[in-house]
Predicted model as a PDB file, atoms N, CA, C, CB and O in Angstrom, pLDDT in the B-factor column:
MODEL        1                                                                  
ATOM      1  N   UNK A   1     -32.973 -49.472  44.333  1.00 69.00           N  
ATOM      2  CA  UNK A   1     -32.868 -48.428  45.346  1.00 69.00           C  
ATOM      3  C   UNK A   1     -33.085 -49.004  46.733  1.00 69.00           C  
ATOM      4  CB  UNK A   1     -33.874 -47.311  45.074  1.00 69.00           C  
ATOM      5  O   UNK A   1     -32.804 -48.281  47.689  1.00 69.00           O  
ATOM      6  N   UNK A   2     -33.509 -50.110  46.929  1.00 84.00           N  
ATOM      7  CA  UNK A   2     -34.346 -50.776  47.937  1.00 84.00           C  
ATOM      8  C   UNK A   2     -32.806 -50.798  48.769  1.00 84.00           C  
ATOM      9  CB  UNK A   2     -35.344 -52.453  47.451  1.00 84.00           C  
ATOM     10  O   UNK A   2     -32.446 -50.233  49.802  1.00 84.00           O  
ATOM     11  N   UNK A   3     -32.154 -51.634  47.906  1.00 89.00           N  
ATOM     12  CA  UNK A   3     -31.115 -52.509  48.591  1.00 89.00           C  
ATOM     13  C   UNK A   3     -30.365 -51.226  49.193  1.00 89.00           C  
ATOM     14  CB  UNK A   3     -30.111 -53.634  47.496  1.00 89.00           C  
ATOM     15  O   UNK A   3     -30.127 -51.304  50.398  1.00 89.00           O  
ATOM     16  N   UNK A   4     -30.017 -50.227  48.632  1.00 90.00           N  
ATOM     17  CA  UNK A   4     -29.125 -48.949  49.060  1.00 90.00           C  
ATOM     18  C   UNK A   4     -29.655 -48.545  50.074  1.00 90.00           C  
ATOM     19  CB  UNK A   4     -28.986 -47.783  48.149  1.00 90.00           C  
ATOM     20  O   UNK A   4     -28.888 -48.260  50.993  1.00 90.00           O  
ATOM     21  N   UNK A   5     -30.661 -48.423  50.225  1.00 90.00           N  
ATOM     22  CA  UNK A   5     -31.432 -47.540  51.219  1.00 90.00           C  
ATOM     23  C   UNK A   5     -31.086 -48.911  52.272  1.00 90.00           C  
ATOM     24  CB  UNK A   5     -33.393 -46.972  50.776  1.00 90.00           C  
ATOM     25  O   UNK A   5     -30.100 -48.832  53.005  1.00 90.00           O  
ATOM     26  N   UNK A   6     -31.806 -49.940  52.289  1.00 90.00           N  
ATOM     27  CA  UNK A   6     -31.499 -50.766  53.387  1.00 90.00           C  
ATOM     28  C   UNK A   6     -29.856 -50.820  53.961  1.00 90.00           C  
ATOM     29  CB  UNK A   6     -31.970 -52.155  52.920  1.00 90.00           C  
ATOM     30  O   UNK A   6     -29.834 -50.960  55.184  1.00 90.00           O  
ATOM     31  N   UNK A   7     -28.870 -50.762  53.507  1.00 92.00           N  
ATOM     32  CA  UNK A   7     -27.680 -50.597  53.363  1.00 92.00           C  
ATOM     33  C   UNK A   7     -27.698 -49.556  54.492  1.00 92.00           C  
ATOM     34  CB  UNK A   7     -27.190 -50.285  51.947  1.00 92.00           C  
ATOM     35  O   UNK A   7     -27.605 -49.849  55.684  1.00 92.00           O  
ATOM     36  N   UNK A   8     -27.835 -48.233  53.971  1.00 92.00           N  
ATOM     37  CA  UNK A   8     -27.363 -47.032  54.450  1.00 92.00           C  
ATOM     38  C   UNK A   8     -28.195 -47.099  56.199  1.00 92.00           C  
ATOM     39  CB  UNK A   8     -27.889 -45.600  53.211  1.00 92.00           C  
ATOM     40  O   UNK A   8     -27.760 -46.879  57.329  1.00 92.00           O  
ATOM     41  N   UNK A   9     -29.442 -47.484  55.705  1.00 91.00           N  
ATOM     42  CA  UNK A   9     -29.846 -47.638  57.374  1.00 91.00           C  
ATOM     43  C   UNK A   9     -29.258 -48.281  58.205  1.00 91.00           C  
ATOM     44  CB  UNK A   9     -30.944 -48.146  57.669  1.00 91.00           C  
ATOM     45  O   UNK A   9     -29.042 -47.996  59.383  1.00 91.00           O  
ATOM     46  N   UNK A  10     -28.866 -49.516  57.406  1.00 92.00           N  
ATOM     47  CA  UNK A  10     -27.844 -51.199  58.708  1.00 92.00           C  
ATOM     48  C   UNK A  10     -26.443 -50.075  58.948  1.00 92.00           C  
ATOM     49  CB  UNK A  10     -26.932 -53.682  57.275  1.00 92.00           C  
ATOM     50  O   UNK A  10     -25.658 -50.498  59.796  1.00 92.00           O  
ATOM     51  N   UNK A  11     -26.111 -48.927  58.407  1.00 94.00           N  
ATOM     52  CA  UNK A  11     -24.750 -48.487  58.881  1.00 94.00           C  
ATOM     53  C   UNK A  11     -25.266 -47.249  59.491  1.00 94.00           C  
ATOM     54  CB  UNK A  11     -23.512 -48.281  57.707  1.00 94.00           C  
ATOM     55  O   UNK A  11     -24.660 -46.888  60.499  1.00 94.00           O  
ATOM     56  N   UNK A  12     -26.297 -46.489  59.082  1.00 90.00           N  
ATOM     57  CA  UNK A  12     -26.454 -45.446  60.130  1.00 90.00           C  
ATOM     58  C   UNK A  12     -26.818 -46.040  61.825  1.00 90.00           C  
ATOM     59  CB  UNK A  12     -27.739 -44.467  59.533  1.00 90.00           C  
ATOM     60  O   UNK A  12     -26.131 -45.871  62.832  1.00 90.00           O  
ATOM     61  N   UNK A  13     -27.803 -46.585  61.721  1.00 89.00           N  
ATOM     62  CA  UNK A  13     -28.391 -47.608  62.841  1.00 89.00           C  
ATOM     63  C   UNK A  13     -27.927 -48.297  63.229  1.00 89.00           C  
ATOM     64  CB  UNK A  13     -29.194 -48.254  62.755  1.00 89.00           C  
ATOM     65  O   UNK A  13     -28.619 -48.645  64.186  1.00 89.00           O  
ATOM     66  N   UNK A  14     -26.541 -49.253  63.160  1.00 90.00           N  
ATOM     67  CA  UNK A  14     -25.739 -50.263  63.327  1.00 90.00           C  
ATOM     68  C   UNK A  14     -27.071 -51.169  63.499  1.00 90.00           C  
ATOM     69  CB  UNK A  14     -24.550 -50.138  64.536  1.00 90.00           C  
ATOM     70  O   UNK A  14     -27.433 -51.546  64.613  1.00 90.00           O  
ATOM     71  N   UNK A  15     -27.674 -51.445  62.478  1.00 88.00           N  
ATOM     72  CA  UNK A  15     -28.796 -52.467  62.275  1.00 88.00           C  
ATOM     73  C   UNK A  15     -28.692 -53.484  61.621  1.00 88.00           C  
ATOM     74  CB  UNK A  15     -29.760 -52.058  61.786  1.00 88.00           C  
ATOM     75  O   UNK A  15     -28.131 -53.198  60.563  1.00 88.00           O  
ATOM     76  N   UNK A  16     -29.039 -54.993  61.703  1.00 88.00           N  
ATOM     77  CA  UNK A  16     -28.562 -55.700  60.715  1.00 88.00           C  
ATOM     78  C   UNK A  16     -30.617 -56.171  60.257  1.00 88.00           C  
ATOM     79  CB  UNK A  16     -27.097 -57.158  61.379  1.00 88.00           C  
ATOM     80  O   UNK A  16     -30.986 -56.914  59.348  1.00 88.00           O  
ATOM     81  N   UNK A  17     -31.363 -55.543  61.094  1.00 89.00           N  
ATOM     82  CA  UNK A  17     -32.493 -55.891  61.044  1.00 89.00           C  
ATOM     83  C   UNK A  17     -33.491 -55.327  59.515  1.00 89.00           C  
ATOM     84  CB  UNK A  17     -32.920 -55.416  62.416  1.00 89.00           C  
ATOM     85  O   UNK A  17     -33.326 -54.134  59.257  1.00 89.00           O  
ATOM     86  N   UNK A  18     -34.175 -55.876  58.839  1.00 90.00           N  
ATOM     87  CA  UNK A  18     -34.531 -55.519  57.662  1.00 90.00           C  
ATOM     88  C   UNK A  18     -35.686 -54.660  57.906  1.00 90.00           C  
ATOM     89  CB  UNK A  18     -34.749 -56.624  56.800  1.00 90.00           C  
ATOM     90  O   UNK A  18     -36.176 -54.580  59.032  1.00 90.00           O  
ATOM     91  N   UNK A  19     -36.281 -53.822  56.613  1.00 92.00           N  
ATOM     92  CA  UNK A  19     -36.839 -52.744  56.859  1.00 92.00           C  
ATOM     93  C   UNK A  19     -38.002 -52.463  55.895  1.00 92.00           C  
ATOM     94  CB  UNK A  19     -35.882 -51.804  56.880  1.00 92.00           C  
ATOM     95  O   UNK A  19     -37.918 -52.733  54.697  1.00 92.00           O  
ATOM     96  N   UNK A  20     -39.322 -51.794  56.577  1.00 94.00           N  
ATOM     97  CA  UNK A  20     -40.176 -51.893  55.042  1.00 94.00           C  
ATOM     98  C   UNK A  20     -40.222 -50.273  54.730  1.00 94.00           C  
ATOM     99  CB  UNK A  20     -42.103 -52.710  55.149  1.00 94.00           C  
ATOM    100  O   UNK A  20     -40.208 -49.381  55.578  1.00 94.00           O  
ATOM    101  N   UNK A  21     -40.285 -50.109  53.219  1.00 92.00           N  
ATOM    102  CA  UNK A  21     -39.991 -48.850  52.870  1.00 92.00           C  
ATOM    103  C   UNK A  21     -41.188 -48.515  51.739  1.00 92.00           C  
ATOM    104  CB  UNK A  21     -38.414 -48.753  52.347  1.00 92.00           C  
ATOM    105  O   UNK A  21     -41.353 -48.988  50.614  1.00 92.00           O  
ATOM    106  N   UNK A  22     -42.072 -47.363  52.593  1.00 93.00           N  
ATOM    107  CA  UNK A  22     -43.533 -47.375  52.034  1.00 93.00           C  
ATOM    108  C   UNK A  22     -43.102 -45.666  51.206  1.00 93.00           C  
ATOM    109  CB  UNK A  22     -45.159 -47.461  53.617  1.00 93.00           C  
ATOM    110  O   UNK A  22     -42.694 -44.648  51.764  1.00 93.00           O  
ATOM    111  N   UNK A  23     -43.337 -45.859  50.015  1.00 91.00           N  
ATOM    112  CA  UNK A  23     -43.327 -44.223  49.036  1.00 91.00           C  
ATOM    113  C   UNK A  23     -44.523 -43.570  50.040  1.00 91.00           C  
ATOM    114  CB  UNK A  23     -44.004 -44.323  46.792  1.00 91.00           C  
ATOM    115  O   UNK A  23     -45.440 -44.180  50.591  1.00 91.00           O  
ATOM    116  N   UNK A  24     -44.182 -42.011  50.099  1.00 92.00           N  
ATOM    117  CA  UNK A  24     -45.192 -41.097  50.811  1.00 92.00           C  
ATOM    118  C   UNK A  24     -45.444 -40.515  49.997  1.00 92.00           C  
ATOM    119  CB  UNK A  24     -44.954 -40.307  51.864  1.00 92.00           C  
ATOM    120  O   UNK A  24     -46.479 -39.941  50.335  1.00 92.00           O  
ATOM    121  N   UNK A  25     -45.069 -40.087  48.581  1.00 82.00           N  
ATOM    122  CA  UNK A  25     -45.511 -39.118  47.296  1.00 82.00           C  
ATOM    123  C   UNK A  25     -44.448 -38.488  46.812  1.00 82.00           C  
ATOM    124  CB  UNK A  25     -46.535 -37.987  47.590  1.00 82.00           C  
ATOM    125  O   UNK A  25     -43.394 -38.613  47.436  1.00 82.00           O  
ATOM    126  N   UNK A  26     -44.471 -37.825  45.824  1.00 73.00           N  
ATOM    127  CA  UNK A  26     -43.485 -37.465  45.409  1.00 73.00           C  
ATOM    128  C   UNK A  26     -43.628 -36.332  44.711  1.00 73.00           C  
ATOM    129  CB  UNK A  26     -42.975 -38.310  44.871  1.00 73.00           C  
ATOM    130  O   UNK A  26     -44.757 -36.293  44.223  1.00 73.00           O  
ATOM    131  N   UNK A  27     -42.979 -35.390  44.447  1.00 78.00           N  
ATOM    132  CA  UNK A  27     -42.657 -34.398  43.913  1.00 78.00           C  
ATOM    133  C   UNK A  27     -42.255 -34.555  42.352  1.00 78.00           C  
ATOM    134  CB  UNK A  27     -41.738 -33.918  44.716  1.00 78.00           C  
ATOM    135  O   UNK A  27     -42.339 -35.622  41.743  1.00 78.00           O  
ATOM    136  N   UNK A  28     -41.797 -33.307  41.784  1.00 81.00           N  
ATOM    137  CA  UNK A  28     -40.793 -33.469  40.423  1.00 81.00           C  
ATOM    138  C   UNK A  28     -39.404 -33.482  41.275  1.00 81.00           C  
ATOM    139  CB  UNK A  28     -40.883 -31.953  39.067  1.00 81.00           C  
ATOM    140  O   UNK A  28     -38.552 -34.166  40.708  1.00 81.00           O  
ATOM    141  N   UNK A  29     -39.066 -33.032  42.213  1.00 86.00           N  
ATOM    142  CA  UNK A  29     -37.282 -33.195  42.138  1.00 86.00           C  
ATOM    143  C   UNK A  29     -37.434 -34.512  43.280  1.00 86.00           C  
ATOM    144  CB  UNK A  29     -36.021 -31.395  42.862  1.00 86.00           C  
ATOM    145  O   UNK A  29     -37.013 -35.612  42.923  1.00 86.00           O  
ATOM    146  N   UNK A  30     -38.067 -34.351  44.700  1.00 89.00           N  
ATOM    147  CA  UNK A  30     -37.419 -35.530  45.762  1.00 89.00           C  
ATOM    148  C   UNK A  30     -38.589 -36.332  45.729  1.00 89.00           C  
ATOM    149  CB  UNK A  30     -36.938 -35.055  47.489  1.00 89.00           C  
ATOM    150  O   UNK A  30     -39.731 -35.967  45.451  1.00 89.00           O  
ATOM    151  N   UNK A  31     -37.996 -38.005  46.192  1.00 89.00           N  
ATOM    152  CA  UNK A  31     -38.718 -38.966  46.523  1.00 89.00           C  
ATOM    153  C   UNK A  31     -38.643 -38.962  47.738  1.00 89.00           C  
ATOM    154  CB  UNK A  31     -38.488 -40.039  46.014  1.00 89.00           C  
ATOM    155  O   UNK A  31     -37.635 -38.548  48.311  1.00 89.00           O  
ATOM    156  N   UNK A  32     -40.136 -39.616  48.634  1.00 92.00           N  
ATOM    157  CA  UNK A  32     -40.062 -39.295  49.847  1.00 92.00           C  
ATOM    158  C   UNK A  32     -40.441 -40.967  50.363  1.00 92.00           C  
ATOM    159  CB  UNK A  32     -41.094 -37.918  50.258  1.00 92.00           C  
ATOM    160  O   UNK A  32     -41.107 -41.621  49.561  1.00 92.00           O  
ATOM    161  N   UNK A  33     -40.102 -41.520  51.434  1.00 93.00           N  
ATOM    162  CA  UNK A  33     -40.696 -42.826  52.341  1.00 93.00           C  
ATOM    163  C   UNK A  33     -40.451 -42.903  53.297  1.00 93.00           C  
ATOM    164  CB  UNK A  33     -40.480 -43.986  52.126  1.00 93.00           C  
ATOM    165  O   UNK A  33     -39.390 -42.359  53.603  1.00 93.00           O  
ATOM    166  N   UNK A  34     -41.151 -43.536  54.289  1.00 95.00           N  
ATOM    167  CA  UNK A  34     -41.264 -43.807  55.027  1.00 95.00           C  
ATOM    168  C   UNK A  34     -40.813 -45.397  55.529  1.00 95.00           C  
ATOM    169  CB  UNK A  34     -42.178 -43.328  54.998  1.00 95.00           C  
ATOM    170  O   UNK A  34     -41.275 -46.467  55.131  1.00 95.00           O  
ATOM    171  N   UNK A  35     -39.870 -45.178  56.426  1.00 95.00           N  
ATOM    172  CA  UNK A  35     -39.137 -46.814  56.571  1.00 95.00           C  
ATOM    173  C   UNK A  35     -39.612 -47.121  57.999  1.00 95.00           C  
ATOM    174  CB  UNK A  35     -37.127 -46.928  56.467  1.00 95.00           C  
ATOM    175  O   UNK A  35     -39.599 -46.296  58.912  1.00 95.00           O  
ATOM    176  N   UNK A  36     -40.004 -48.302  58.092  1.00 94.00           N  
ATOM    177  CA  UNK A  36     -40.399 -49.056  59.496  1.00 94.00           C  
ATOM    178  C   UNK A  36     -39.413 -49.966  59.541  1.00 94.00           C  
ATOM    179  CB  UNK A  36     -41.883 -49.810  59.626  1.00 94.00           C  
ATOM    180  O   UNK A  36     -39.070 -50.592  58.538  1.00 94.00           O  
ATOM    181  N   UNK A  37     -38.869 -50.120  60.705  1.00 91.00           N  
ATOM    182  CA  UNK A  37     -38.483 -51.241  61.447  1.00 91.00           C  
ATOM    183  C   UNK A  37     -39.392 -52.145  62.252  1.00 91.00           C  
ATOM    184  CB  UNK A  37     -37.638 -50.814  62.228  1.00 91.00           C  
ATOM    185  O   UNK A  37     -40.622 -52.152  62.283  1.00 91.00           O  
ATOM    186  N   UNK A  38     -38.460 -52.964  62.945  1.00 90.00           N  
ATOM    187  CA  UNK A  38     -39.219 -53.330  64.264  1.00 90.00           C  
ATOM    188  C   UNK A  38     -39.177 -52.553  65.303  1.00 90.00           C  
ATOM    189  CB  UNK A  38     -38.855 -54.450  64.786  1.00 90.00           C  
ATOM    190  O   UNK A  38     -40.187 -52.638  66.001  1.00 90.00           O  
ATOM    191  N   UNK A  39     -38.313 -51.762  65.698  1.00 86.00           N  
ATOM    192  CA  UNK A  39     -38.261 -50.728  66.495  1.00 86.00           C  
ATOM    193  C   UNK A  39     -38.547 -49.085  66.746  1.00 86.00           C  
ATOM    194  CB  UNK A  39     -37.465 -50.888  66.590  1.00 86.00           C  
ATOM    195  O   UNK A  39     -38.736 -48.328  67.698  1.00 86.00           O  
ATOM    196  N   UNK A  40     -38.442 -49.016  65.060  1.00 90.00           N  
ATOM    197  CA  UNK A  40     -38.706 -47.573  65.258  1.00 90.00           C  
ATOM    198  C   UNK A  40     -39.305 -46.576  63.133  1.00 90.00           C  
ATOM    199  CB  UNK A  40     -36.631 -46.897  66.169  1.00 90.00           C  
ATOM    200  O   UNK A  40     -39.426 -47.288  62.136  1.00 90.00           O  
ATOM    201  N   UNK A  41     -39.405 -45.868  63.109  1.00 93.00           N  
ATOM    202  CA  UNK A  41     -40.406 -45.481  61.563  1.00 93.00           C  
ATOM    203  C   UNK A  41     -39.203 -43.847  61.825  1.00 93.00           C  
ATOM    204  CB  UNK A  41     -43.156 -45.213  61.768  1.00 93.00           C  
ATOM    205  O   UNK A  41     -38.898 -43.128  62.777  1.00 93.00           O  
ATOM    206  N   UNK A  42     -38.997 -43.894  60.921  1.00 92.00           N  
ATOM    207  CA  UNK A  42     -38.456 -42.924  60.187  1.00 92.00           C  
ATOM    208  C   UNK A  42     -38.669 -42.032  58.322  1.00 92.00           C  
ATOM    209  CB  UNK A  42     -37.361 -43.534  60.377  1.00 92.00           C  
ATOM    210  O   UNK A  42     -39.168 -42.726  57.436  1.00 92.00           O  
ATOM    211  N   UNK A  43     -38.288 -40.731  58.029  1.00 93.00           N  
ATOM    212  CA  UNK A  43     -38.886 -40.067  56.864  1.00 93.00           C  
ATOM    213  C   UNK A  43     -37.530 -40.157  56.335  1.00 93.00           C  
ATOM    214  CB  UNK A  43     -39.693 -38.536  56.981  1.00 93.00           C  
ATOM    215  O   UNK A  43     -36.459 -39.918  56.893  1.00 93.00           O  
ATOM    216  N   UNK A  44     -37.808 -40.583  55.042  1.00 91.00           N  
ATOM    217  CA  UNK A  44     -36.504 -40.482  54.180  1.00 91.00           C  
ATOM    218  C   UNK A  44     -36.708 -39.568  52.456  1.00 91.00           C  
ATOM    219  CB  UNK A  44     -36.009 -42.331  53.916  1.00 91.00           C  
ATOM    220  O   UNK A  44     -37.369 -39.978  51.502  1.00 91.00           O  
ATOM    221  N   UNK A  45     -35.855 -38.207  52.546  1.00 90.00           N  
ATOM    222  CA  UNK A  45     -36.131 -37.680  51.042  1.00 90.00           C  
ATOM    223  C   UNK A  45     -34.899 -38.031  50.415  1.00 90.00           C  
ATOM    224  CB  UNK A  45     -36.452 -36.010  50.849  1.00 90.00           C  
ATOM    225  O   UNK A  45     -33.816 -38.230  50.967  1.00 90.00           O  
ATOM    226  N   UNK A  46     -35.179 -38.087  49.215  1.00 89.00           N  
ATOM    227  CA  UNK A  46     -34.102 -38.332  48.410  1.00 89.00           C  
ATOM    228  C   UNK A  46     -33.772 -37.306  46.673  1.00 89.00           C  
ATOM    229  CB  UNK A  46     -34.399 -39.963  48.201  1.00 89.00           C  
ATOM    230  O   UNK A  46     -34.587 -36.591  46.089  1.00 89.00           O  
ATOM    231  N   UNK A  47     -33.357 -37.393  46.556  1.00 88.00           N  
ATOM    232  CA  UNK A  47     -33.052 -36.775  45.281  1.00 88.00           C  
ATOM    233  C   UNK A  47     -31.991 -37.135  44.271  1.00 88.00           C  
ATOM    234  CB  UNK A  47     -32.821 -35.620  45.550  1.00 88.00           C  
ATOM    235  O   UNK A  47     -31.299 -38.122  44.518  1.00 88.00           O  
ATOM    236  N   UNK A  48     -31.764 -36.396  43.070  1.00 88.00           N  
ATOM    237  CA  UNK A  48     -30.699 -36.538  42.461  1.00 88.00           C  
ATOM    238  C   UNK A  48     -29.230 -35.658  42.410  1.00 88.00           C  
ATOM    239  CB  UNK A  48     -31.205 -36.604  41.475  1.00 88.00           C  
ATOM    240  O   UNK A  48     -29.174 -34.752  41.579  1.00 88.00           O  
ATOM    241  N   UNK A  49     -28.013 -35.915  43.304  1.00 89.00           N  
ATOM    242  CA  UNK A  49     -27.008 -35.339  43.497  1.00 89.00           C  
ATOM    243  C   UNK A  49     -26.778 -34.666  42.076  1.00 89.00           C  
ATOM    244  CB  UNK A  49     -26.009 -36.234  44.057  1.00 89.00           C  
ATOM    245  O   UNK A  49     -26.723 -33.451  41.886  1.00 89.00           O  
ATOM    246  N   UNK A  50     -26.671 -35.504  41.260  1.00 91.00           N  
ATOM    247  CA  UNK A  50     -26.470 -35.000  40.013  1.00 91.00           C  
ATOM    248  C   UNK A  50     -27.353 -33.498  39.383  1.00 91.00           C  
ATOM    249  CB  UNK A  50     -26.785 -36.241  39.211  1.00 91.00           C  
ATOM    250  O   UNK A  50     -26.943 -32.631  38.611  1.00 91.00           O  
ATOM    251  N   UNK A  51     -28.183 -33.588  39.814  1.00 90.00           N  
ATOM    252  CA  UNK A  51     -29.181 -32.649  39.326  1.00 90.00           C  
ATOM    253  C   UNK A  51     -29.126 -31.380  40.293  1.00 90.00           C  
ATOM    254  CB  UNK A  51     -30.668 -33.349  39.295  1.00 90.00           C  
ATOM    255  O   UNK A  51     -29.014 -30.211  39.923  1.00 90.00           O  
ATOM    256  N   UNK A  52     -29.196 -31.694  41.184  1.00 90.00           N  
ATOM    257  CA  UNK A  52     -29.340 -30.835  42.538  1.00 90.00           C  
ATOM    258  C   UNK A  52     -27.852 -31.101  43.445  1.00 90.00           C  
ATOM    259  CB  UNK A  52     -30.891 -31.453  43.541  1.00 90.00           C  
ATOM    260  O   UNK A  52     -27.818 -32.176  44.043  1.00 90.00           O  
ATOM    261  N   UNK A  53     -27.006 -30.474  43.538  1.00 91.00           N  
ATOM    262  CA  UNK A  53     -25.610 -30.873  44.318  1.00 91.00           C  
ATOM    263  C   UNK A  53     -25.435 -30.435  45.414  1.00 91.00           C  
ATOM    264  CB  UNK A  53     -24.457 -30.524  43.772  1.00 91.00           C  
ATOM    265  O   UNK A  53     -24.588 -30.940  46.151  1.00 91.00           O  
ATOM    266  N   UNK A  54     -26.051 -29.583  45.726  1.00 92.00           N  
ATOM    267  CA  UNK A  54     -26.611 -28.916  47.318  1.00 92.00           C  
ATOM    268  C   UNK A  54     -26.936 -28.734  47.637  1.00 92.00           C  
ATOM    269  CB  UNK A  54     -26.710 -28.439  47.983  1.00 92.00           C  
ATOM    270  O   UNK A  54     -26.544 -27.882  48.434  1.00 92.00           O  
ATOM    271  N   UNK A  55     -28.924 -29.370  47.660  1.00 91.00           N  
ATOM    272  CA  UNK A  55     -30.077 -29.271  47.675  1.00 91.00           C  
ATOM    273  C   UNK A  55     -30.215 -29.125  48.990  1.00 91.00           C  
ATOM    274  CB  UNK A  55     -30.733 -30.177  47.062  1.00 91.00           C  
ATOM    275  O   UNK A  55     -30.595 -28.044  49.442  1.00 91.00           O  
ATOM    276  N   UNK A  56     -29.892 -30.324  49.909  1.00 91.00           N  
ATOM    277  CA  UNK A  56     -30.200 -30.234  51.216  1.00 91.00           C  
ATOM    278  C   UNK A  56     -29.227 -29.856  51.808  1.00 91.00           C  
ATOM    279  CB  UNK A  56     -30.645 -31.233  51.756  1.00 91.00           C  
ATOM    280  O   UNK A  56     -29.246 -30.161  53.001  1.00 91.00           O  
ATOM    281  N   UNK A  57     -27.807 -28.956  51.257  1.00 93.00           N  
ATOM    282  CA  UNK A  57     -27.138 -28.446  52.276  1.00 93.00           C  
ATOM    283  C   UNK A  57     -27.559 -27.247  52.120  1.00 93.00           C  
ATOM    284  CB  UNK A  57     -25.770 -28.617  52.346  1.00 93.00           C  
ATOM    285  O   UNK A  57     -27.002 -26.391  52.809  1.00 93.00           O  
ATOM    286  N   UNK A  58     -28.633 -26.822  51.202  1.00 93.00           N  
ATOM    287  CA  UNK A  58     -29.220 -25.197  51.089  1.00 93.00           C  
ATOM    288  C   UNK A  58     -30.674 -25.124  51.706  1.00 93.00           C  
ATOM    289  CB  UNK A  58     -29.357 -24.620  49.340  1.00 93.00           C  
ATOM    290  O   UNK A  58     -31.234 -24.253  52.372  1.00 93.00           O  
ATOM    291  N   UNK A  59     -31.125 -26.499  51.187  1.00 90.00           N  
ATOM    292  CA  UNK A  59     -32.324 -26.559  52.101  1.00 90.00           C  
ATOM    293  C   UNK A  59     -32.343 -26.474  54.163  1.00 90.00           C  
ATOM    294  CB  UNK A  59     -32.878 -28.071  51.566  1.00 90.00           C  
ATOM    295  O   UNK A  59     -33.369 -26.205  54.788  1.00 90.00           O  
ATOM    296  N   UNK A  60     -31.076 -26.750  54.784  1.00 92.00           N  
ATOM    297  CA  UNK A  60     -30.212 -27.061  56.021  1.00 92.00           C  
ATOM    298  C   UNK A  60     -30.271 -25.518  56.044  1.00 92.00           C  
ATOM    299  CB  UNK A  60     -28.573 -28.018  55.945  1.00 92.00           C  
ATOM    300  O   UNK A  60     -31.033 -25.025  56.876  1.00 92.00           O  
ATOM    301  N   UNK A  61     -29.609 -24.736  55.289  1.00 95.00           N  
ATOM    302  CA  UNK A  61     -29.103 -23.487  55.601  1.00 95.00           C  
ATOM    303  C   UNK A  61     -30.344 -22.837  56.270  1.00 95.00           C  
ATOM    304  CB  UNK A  61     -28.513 -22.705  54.321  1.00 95.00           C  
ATOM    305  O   UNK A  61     -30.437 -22.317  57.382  1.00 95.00           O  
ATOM    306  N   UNK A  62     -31.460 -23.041  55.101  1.00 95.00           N  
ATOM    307  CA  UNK A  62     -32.611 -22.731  55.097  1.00 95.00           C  
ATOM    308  C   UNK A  62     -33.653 -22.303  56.379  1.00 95.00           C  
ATOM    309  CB  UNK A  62     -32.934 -23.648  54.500  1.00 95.00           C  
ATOM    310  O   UNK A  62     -34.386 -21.409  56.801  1.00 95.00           O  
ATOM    311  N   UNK A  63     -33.188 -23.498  56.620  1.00 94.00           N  
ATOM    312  CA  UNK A  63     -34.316 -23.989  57.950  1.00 94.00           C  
ATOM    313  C   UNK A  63     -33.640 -23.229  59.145  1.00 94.00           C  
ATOM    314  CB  UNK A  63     -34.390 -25.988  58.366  1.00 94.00           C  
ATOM    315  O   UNK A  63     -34.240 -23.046  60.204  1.00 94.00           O  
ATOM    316  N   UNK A  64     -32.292 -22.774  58.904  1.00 91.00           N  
ATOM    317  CA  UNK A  64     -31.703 -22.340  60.317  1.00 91.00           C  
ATOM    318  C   UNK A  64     -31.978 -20.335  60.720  1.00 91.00           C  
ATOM    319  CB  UNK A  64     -29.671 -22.812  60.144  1.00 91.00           C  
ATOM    320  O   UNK A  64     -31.572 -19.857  61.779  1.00 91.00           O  
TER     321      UNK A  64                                                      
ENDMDL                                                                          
END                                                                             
């Protein structure tokens, strides 16, 4: 999962810089961490598409 997640950040971020990715706890459905750079710390949840297929586009709705 490491490598994906680092992945998805070097293309959201146009980053080629590596990243540490600390678990914050977890639930039964999402995994949650916390990624540091050298520049900047960001929250990352995750889940299973498979399981959940529109979790956070209902959770999105949600919040609005």
């Amino acid at each position: 999962m490491n490598s994906k997640i680092q992945s998805a950040y070097s293309q959201l971020f146009n980053s080629k810089e590596e990243i540490t990715l600390t678990s914050v706890g977890s639930g039964s459905i999402n995994h949650t961490y916390r990624i540091h750079s050298r520049d900047q710390a960001c929250f990352l949840k995750t889940n299973s598409v498979k399981s959940y297929p529109c979790m956070f586009e209902d959770e999105a709705t949600g919040l609005k």
